[in-house]
C-alpha positions in Angstrom: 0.0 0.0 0.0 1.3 3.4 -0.9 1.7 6.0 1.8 1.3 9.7 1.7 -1.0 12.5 3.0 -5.0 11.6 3.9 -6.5 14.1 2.2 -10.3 15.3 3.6 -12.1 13.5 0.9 -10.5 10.1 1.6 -10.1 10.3 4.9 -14.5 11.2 4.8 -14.4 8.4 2.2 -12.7 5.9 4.9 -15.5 7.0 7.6 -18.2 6.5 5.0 -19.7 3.6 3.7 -19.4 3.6 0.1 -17.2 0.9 0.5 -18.7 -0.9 2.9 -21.1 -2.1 0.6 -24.3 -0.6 1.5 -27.5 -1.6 -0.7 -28.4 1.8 -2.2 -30.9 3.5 -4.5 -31.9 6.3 -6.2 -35.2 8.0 -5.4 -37.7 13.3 -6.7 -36.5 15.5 -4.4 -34.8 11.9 -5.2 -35.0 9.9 -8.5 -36.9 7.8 -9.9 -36.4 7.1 -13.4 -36.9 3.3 -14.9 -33.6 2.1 -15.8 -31.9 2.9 -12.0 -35.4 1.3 -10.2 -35.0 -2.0 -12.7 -32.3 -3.3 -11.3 -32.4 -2.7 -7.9 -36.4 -4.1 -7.6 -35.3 -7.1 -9.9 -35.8 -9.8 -7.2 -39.4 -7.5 -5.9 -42.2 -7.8 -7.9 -44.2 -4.5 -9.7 -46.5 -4.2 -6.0 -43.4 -3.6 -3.9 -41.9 -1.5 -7.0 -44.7 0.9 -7.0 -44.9 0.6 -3.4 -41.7 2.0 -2.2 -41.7 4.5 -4.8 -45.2 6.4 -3.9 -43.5 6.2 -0.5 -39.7 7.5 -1.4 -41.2 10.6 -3.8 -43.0 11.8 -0.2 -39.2 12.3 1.6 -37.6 15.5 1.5 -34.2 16.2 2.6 -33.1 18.8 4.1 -36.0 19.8 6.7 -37.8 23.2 5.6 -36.4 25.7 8.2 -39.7 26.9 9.9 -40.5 23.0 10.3 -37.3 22.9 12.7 -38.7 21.3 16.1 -37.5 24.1 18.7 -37.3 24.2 22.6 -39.8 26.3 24.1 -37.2 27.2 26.9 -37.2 30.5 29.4 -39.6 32.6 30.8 -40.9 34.5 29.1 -40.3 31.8 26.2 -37.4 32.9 24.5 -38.3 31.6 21.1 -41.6 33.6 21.8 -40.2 36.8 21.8 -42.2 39.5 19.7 -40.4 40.7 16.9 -40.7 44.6 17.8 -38.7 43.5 20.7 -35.8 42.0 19.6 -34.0 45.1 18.1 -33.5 46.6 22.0 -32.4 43.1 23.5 -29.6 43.0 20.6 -31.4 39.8 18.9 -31.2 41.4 14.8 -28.8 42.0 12.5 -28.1 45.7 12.8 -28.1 45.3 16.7 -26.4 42.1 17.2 -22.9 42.1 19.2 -20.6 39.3 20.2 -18.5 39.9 23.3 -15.6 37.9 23.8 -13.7 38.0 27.6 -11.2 35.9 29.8 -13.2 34.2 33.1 -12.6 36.5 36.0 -12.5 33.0 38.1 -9.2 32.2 35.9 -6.0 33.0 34.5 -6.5 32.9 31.0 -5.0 36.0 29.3 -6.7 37.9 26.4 -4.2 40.4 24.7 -7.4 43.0 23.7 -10.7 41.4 25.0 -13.5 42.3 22.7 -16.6 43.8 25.2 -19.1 46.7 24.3 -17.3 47.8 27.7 -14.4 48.9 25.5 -16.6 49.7 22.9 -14.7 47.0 20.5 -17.7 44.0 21.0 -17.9 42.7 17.8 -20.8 43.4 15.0 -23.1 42.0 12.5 -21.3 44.2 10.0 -17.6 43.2 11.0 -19.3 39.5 10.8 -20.7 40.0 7.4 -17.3 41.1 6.4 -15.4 38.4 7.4 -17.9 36.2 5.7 -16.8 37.4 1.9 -13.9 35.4 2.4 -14.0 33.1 5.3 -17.8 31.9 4.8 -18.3 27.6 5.1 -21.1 25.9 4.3 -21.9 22.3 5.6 -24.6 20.1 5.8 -25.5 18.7 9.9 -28.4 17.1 11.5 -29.5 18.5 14.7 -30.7 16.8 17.3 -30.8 16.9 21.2 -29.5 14.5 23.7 -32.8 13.5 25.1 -35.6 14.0 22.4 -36.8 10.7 20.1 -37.0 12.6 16.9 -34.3 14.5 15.1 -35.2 18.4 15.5 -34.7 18.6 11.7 -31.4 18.2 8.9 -30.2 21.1 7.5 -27.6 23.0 5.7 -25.8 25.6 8.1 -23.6 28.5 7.2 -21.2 30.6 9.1 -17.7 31.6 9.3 -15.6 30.1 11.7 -15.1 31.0 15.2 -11.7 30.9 15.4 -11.5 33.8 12.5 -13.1 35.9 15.3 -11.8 34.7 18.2 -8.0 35.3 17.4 -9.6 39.0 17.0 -9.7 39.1 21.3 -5.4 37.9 21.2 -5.7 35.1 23.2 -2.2 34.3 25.0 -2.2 31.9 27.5 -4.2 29.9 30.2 -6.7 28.8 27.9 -8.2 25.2 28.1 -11.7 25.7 27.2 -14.3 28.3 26.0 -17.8 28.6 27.4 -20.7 30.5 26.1 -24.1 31.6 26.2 -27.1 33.4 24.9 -29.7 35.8 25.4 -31.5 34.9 28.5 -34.2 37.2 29.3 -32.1 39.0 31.3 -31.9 37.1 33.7 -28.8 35.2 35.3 -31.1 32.0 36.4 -32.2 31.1 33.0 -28.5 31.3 31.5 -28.1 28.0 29.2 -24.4 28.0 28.8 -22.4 25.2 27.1 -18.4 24.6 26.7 -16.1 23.3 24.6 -12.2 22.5 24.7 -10.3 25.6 22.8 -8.6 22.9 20.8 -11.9 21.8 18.8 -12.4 25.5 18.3 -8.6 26.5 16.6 -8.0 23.2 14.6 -10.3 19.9 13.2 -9.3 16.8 11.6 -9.4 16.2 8.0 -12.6 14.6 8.5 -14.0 16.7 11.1 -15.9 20.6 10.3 -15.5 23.6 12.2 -17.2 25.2 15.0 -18.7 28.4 13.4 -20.7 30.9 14.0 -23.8 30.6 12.0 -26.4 33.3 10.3 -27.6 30.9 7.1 -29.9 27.9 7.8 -31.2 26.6 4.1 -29.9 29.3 2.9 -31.8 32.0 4.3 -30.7 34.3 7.5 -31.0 31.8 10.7 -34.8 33.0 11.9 -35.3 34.1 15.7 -37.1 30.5 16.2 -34.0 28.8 15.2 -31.7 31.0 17.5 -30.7 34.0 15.3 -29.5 36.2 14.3 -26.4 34.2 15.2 -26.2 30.7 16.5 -22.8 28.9 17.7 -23.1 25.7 15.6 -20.7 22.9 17.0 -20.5 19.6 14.9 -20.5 16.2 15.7 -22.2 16.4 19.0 -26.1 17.1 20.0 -27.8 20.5 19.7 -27.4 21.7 23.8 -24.0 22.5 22.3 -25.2 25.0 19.7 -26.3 27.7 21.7 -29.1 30.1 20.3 -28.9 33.9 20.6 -25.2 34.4 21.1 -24.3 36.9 22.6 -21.4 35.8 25.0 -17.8 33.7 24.7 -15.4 33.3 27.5 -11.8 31.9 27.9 -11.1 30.1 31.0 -8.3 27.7 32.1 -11.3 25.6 33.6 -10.5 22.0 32.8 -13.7 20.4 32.7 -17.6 21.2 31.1 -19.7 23.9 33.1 -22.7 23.4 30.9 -26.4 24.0 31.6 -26.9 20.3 30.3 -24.1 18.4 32.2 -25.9 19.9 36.0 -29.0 18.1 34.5 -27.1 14.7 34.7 -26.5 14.9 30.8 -23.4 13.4 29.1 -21.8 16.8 27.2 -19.2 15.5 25.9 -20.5 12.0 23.9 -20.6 12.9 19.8 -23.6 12.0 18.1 -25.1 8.2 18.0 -25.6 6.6 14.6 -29.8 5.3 15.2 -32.8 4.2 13.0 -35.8 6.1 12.7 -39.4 5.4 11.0 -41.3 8.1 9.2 -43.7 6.3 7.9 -45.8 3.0 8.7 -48.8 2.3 7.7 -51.6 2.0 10.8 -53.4 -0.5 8.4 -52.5 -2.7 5.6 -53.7 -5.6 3.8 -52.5 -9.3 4.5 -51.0 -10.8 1.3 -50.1 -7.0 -0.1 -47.1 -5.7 -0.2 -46.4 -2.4 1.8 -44.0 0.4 1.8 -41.6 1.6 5.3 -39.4 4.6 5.1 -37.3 6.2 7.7 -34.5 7.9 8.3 -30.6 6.9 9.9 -29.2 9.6 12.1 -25.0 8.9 10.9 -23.5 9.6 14.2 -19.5 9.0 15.0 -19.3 5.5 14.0 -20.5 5.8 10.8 -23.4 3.4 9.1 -23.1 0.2 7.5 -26.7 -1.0 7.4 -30.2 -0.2 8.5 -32.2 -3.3 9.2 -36.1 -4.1 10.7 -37.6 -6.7 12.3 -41.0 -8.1 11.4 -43.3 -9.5 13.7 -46.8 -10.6 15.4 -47.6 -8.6 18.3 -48.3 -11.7 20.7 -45.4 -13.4 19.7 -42.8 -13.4 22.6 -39.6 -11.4 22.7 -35.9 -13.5 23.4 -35.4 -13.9 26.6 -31.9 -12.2 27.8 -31.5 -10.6 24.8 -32.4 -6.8 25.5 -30.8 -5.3 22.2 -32.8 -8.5 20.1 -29.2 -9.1 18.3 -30.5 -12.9 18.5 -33.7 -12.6 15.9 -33.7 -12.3 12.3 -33.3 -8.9 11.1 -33.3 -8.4 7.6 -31.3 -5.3 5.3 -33.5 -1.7 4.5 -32.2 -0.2 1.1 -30.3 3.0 1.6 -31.1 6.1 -0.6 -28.3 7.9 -2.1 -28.1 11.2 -2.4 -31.0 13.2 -3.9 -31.3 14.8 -7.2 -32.8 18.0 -4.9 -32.1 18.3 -1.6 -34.9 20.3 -0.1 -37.7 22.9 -0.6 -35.7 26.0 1.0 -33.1 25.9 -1.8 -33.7 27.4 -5.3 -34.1 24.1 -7.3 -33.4 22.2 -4.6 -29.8 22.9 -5.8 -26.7 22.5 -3.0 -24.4 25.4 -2.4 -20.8 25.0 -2.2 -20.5 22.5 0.7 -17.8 21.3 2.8 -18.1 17.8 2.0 -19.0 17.9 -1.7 -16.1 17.6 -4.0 -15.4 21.3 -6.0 -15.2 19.3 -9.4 -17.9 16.8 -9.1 -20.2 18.7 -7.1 -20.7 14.9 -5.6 -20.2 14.1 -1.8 -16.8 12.6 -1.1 -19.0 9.6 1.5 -22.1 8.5 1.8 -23.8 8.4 3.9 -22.0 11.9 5.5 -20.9 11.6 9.3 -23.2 13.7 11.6 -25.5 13.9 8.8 -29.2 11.4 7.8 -30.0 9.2 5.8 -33.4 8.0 4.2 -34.3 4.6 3.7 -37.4 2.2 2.4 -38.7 -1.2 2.6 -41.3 -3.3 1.0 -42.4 -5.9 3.4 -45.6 -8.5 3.1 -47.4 -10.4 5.7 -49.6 -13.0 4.6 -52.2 -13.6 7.5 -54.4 -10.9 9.6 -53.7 -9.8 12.6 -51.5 -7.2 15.0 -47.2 -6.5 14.1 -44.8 -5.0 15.4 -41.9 -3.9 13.5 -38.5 -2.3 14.9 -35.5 -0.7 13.0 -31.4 -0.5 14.2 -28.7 0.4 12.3 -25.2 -1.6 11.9 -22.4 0.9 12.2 -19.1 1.0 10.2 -17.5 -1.4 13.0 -20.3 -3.4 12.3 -21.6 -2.8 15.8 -25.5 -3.1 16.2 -27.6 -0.5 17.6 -27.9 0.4 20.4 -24.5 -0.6 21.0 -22.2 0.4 21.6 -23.3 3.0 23.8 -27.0 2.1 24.8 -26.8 4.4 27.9 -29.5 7.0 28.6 -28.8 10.7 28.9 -26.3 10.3 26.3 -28.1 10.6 22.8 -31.4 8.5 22.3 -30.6 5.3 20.6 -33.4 2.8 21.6 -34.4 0.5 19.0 -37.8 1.9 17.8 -40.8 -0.4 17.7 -44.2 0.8 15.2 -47.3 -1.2 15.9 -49.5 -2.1 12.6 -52.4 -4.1 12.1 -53.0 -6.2 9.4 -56.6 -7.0 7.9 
């Protein structure tokens, strides 16, 4: 084997699972003409054919950004705020400021701190400036640590917050950053988050930068979805992507003072790869064929496969065998990419993304770490009655959800089970 330099596209292409062999189809936003749908239903008849694709044509993408599920958090509700308010609380874009400081509590050392204090906090404008160069676009599911659905998949922009932060000269003393939002003005509903400096100044190859975001689909981050500015961190649930940003501090602080981690959360834990249904039908018919679609959060590990598990409701579970590895699951196909990626977007057409290649205009992996998946099934049973019928996915190490970290409070990975009823 030759050796010399990973560069991001294969070391994205090693997480991914291209190679891995994944069963994968087209789809409109995905695909659907004949001649790709031929081969891959040759061993389904025309009912599962038609089936899967009146259920695939229904999926979209990239969630429409006032469909984003949000927290209804503070009091009053911060996500509630009138709009002829926000200009005097500094929540638009001609009144927005960031300030940047070192922790009183510490000994980190900022060369020129940047605080409406000193009259240097930094603007929207300064921001928008930096953006003509600096700007990054990436695609990124958001989810939170504790919620069974995904709060939506979306394409965030922003420019990263290291170009701004080296703005406040910091020296020395620093281990971690911690941050926080508007809060009603009031110190009890702070929700702060942290994060080591080190994931702020530098990523892997494979990994995408901590930014400060003002795009979501393409349009300026709404008020709902924690604008006019957002921190967006990567690979790890949503409590980390604070809304309303308004503060950043450098401390020497070794370890996470976030809001989440005093609620008995794990902060730290990147995202979980997990199956999710969309779709099953309440009612079918015994002897015809019907279609299942849902979605595969890719979390740190990657995906391999997503798989379901068919079966009568009265029919007994394994015994010691919480995680069901012992029963017959069977393989869900995996879409690729779609022709149009969501409603938001003129055409449905992609910006310039991180993880595209420049030439192609392809993704370098697929599925995309820290990004979904759709997926579809045709399944039949043959005699009335009630089912159940559960998804997991296999990760790249060929681990089974909801291994290999099944623990609560850490990203919900529980194997889902639908109920049906067949007549």
């Amino acid at each position: 084997m030759k050796k010399g330099k990973m560069t991001r596209g294969k070391a994205l292409q090693a997480m991914g699972a291209i190679a891995a062999g994944i069963p994968l189809m087209k789809s409109t936003f995905y695909s659907m003409n004949s001649s790709e749908t031929d081969s891959i239903y040759k061993s389904m008849n025309t009912t599962d054919d038609q089936a899967l694709k009146k259920a695939i044509v229904e999926l979209e993408y990239l969630t429409p950004s006032d469909k984003f599920i949000v927290q209804r958090r503070g009091n009053p509700v911060l996500t509630e705020i009138p709009e002829d308010k926000l200009s005097a609380i500094g929540l638009t874009r001609d009144t927005w400021k960031l300030e940047i400081s070192a922790d009183s509590e510490s000994n980190s050392e900022l060369g020129n701190p940047v605080t409406a204090e000193r009259s240097n906090a930094f603007t929207w404008d300064e921001l928008m400036k930096l953006a003509e160069t600096n700007s990054v676009s990436y695609l990124h599911v958001l989810s939170c640590t504790n919620a069974k659905k995904i709060y939506g998949m979306g394409l965030w922009e922003g420019v990263p917050l290291r170009d701004v932060l080296w703005q406040a000269e910091p020296r020395q003393n620093i281990r971690r950053i911690y941050y926080y939002g508007y809060h009603n003005d009031d110190p009890s509903q702070i929700f702060k988050s942290s994060i080591h400096i080190s994931r702020v100044l530098e990523e892997a190859p494979e990994e995408l930068p901590v930014i400060l975001c003002y795009r979501l689909n393409g349009k300026w981050i709404s008020h709902a979805n924690g604008g006019p500015v957002r921190l967006f961190v990567p690979g790890y649930y949503g409590n980390r992507s604070v809304k309303w940003l308004q503060k950043i501090i450098v401390t020497n602080s070794f370890h996470p003072n976030d809001t989440y981690a005093e609620g008995n959360n794990d902060v730290e834990g990147p995202l979980k790869t997990t199956a999710k249904f969309i779709k099953v039908p309440e009612k079918v018919n015994a002897g015809e064929s019907f279609a299942v679609t849902g979605l595969a959060q890719v979390g740190a590990s990657g995906l391999k496969k997503v798989q379901y598990w068919l079966k009568p409701f009265d029919q007994p579970l394994p015994d010691n065998d919480p995680y069901l590895t012992s029963v017959k699951w069977q393989d869900a196909m995996i879409l690729q990419p779609p022709e149009k990626w969501g409603s938001d977007l003129p055409g449905g057409v992609l910006p310039t993304v991180v993880q595209f290649d420049r030439k192609t205009g392809k993704p370098l992996a697929w599925p995309l770490t820290n990004t979904i998946v759709h997926w579809a099934l045709a399944a039949k049973v043959n005699t009335a009655g009630e089912y159940e019928i559960r998804c997991r996915t296999i990760d790249s190490n060929d681990i089974a959800q909801p291994m290999p970290r099944p623990f609560g409070r850490s990203g919900m990975n529980i194997i889902e089970t639908v109920k049906f009823i067949a007549e």
